[in-house]
C-alpha positions in Angstrom: 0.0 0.0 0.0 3.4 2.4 0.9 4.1 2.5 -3.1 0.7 3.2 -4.6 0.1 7.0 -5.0 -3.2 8.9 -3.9 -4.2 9.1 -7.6 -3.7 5.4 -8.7 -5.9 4.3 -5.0 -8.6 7.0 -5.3 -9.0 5.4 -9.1 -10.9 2.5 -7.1 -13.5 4.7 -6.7 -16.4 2.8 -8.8 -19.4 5.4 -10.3 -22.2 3.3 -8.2 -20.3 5.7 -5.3 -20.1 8.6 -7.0 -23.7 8.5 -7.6 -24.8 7.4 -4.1 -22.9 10.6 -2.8 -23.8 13.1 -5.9 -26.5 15.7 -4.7 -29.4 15.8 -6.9 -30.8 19.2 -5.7 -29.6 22.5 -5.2 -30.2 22.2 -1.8 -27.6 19.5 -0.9 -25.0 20.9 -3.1 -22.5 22.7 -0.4 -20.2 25.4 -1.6 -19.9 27.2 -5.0 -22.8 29.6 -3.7 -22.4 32.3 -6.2 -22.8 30.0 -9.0 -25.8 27.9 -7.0 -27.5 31.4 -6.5 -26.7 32.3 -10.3 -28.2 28.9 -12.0 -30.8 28.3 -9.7 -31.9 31.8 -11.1 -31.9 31.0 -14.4 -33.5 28.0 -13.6 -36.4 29.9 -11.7 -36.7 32.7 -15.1 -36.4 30.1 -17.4 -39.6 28.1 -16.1 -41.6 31.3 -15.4 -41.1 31.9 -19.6 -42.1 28.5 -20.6 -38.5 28.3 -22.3 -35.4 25.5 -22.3 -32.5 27.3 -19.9 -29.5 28.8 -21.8 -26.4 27.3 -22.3 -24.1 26.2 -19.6 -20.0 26.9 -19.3 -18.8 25.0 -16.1 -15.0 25.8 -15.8 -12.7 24.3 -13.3 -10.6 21.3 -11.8 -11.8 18.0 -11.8 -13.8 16.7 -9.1 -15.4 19.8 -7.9 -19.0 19.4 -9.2 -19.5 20.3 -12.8 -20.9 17.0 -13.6 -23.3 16.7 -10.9 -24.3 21.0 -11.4 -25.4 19.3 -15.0 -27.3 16.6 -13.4 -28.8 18.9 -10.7 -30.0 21.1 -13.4 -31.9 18.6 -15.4 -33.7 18.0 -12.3 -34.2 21.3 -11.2 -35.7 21.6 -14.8 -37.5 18.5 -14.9 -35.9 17.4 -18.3 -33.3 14.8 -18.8 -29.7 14.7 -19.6 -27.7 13.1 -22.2 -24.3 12.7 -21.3 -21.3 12.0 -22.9 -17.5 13.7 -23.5 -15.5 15.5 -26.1 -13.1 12.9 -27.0 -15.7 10.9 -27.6 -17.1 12.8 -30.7 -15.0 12.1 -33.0 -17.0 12.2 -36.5 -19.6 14.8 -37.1 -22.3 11.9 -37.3 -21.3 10.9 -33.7 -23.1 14.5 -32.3 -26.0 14.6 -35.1 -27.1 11.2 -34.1 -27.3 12.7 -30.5 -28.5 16.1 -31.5 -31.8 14.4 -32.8 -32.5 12.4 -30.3 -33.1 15.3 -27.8 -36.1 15.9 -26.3 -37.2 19.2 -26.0 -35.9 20.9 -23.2 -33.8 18.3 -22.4 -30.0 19.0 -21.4 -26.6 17.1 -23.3 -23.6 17.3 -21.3 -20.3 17.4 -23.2 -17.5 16.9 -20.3 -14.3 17.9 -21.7 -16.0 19.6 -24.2 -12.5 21.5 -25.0 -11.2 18.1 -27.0 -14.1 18.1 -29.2 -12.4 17.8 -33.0 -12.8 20.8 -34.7 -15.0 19.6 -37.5 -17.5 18.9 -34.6 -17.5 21.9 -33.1 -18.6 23.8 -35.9 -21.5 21.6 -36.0 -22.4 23.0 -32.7 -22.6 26.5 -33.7 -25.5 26.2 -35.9 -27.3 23.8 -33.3 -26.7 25.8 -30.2 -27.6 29.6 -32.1 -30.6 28.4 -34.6 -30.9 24.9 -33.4 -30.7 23.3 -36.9 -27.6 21.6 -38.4 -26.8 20.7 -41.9 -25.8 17.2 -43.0 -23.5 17.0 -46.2 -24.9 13.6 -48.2 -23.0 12.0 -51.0 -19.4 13.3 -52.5 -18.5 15.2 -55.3 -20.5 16.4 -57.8 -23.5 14.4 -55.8 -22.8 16.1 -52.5 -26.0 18.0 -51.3 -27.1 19.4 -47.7 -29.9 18.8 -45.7 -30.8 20.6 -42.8 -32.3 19.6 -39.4 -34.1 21.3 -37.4 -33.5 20.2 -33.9 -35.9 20.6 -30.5 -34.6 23.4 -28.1 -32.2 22.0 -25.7 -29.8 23.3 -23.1 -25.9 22.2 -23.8 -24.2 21.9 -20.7 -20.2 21.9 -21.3 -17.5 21.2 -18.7 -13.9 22.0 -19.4 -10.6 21.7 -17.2 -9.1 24.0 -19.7 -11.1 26.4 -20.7 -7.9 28.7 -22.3 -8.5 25.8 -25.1 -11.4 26.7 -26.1 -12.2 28.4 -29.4 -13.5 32.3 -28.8 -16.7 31.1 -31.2 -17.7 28.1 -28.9 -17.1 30.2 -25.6 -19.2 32.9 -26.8 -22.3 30.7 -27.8 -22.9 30.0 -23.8 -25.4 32.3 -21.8 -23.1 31.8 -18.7 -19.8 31.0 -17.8 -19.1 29.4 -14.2 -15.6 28.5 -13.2 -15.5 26.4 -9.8 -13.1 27.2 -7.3 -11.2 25.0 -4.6 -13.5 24.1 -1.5 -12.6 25.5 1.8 -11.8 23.2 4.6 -14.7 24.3 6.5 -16.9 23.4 3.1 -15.2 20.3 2.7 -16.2 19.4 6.5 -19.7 19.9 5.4 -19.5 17.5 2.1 -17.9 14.9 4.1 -20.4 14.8 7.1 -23.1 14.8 4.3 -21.1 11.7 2.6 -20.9 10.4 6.3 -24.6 10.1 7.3 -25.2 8.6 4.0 -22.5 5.8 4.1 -24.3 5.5 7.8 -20.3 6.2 8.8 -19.8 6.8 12.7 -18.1 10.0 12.0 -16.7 12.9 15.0 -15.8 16.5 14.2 -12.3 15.9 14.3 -12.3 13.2 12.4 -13.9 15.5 10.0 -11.6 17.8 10.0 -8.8 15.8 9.5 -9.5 14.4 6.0 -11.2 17.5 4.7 -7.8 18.9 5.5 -6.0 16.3 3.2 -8.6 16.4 0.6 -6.7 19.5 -1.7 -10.0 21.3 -1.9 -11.8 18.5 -3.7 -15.3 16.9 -2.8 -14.7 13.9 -5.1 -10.8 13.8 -3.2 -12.7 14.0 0.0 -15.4 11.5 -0.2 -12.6 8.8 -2.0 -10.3 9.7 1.0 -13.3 9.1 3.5 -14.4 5.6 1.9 -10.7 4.7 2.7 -10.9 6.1 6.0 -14.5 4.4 6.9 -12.5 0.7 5.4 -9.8 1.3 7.9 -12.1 1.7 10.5 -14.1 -1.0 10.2 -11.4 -3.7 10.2 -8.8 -1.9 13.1 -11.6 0.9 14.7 -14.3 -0.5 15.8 -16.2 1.5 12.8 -15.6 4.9 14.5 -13.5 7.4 12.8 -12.0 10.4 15.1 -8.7 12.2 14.3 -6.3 9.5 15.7 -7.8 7.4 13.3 -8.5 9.0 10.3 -4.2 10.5 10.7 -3.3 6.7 10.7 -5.7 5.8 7.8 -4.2 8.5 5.9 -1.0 7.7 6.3 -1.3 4.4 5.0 -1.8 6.3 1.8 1.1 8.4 2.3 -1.2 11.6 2.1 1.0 14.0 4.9 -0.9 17.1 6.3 -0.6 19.4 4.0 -2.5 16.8 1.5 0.3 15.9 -0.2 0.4 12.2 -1.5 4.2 10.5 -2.6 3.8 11.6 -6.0 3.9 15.3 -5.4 6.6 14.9 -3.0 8.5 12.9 -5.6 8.0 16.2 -8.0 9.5 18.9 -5.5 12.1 16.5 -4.3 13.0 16.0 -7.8 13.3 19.7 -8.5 14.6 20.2 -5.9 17.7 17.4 -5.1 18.3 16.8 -8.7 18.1 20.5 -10.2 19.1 22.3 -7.8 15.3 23.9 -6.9 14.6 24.7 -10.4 14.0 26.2 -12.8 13.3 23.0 -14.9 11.4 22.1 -17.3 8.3 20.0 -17.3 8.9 17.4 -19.7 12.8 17.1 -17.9 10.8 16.7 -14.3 7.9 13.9 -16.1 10.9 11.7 -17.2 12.2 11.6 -13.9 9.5 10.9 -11.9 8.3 8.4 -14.5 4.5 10.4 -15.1 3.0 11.8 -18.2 3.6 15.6 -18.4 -0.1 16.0 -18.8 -0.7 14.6 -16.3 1.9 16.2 -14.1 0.2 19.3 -15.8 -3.3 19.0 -14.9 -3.7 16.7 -11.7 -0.7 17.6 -10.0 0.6 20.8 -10.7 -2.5 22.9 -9.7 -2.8 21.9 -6.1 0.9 22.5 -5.6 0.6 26.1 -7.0 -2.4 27.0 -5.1 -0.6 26.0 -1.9 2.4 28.0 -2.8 4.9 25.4 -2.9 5.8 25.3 -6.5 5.8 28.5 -9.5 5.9 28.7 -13.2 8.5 30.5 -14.5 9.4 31.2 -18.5 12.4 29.4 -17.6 10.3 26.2 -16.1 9.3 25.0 -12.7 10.8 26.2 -9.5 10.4 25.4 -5.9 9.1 27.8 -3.6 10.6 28.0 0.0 7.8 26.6 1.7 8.1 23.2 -1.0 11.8 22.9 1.0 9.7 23.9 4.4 7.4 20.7 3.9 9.9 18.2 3.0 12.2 19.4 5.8 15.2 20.6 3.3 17.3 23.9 3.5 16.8 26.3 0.8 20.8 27.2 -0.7 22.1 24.2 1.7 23.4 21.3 0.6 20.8 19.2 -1.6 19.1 16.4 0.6 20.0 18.0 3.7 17.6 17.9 7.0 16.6 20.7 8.7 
C-alpha cells in the first residue's frame, strides 16, 4: 500500500459511489454559492417563460461538481440529460445522431467539451444559435445538404481547460461558471453529508482531519473518506476520530498538508536533482516516470495553489515553503535535514 500514489488508490473509486454521494438538488450541493444562486436563477426565469435554460459553461478542476451541477439542473428543470464527452465525438455523425434524439428541453452534457475535434464543433454552432444543423450527403458532384431542425435544448459543457477553447464556442454559452477549490470548512460539510449517507460513525475531528487532506476537492474528499470508513471498520471498531483518520491516511502516504508521494516525488526531484529549479516539465515527467499532462493537470494545480511550487518562463521552480514541507534547507546542501 506504501508505493501506490493517492491518484492510482482513489481510481478505485467505482461510479455506483459517486452516484450514491452526488447531490441531486440545489439544496444539498455545499459550496460554490455564487454559481448555485446564479443557475438556480436561471433556472427559476427560465420556467416562469415556458422556455429550455441557456447554455451552460462550467470551468474548473476536476472533481469539484461540474458534472453533478449538469445533473442537478436537469432535475431542477425537470428534463433529462444526455451525457457524454469531447473525446468521444470524433466524427460529425457521432453529435448529429445525439443532436436528434433530444427531447425538447432536455440538457446534453459534453465533459471535456474542450477536446471536441474541430469539424465537430462547428456543428455546434449552428445547433446551439438556430438549433438546426446541416448534413453534407454524397461526394462530389452528388454532395447535397440537408438541414435539421432540432428541439430546443440546453448544452451543458465542462472543461478543465477552458484557455483551449475556441473564442466562437465560448461565446455561444449564456453563462460562464468556473468552480473554485472548496474550503476546509466546506469540505467538512461535504464529508459529514457523505458520512450520514454511508451510515459512517463519523466525530468533528475526524472530519476535519480528512477535509484537511482532501486539496479542496469533494470527489478527493469523499474517495479519502471511503478509505478512512474501510480502515475503521477492520482496526476501529467502525468509529473514525482524528487518531484514526491521521493513521488511515497515512497508510496512503497523504501528509498534512494533502500531499500524496507523487507530489513529493516532484518537488524532491526539483529540488535534489536541479538544484530547486527552474526546470522544465517534460525534464521533471521523465524523472518521476509520469506523463507531463498529467503532471500538468492533476498535480501541478494543487501545488501552485498551496504555494509550494511557481511557473516561471524558464520552467518549474520550488518555492521555499516546498523545501519547508519536505524538511530541506533552501541554498544548503541538496538532501539535507533541517
Amino acid at each position: 500500500m506504501a508505493d501506490r500514489t493517492l491518484s492510482e488508490t482513489l481510481n478505485r473509486a467505482d461510479a455506483e459511489f459517486e452516484l450514491t454521494l452526488r447531490p441531486g438538488r440545489f439544496d444539498d450541493f455545499v459550496g460554490q454559492a455564487k454559481i448555485r444562486e446564479r443557475l438556480e436563477l436561471s433556472v427559476a426565469a427560465a420556467q416562469g417563460r415556458g422556455e429550455s435554460l441557456d447554455h451552460v459553461l462550467l470551468c474548473g478542476p476536476p472533481g469539484l461538481g461540474k458534472t453533478t451541477m449538469a445533473y442537478i439542473l436537469g432535475a431542477a428543470m425537470g428534463v433529462a440529460v444526455k451525457a457524454t464527452s469531447g473525446p468521444v465525438l470524433a466524427k460529425p455523425g457521432d453529435l448529429a445522431g445525439m443532436l436528434t434524439n433530444l427531447e425538447k428541453g432536455s440538457i446534453l452534457f459534453i465533459d471535456e467539451i474542450h477536446r471536441i475535434q474541430k469539424s465537430v464543433e462547428e456543428y455546434l454552432y449552428s445547433a446551439m444559435e438556430d438549433f438546426v444543423i446541416d448534413i453534407v450527403l454524397d461526394q462530389g458532384v452528388n454532395a447535397r445538404s440537408v438541414r435539421l431542425n432540432l428541439p430546443r435544448f440546453t448544452l451543458v459543457g465542462a472543461t478543465t481547460r477552458s484557455g483551449l477553447l475556441s473564442a466562437p464556442m465560448r461565446s455561444r454559452f449564456g453563462t460562464t461558471n468556473r468552480l473554485d477549490y472548496y474550503t476546509p470548512q466546506e469540505l467538512e460539510r461535504v464529508i459529514e453529508r457523505s458520512a450520514r449517507i454511508l451510515n459512517v460513525d463519523l466525530t468533528g475531528d475526524g472530519s476535519a482531519e480528512i477535509a484537511a487532506r482532501s486539496r479542496g476537492t469533494p470527489r478527493i474528499a469523499n474517495n479519502l473518506l471511503r478509505w478512512v470508513r474501510d480502515y475503521a471498520q477492520i482496526r476501529a471498531n467502525n468509529r473514525i476520530d482524528r487518531e484514526v483518520a491521521d493513521r488511515a491516511l497515512a497508510m496512503l502516504d497523504v501528509d498534512r498538508h494533502g500531499l500524496d508521494e507523487m507530489d513529493k516525488r516532484i518537488l524532491q526531484t526539483i529540488i535534489e536533482k536541479f538544484g530547486g529549479g527552474p526546470v522544465g516539465l517534460n525534464t521533471i515527467a521523465v524523472s518521476v516516470g509520469e506523463e507531463s499532462g498529467t503532471i500538468e493537470e492533476v498535480y501541478e494545480p494543487y501545488l501552485i495553489q498551496q504555494g509550494l511550487l511557481a511557473r516561471t518562463p524558464q520552467g518549474r521552480t520550488a518555492t521555499a515553503s516546498a523545501y519547508r514541507v519536505l524538511g530541506l534547507t533552501p541554498g544548503g546542501r541538496q538532501g539535507e535535514l533541517l
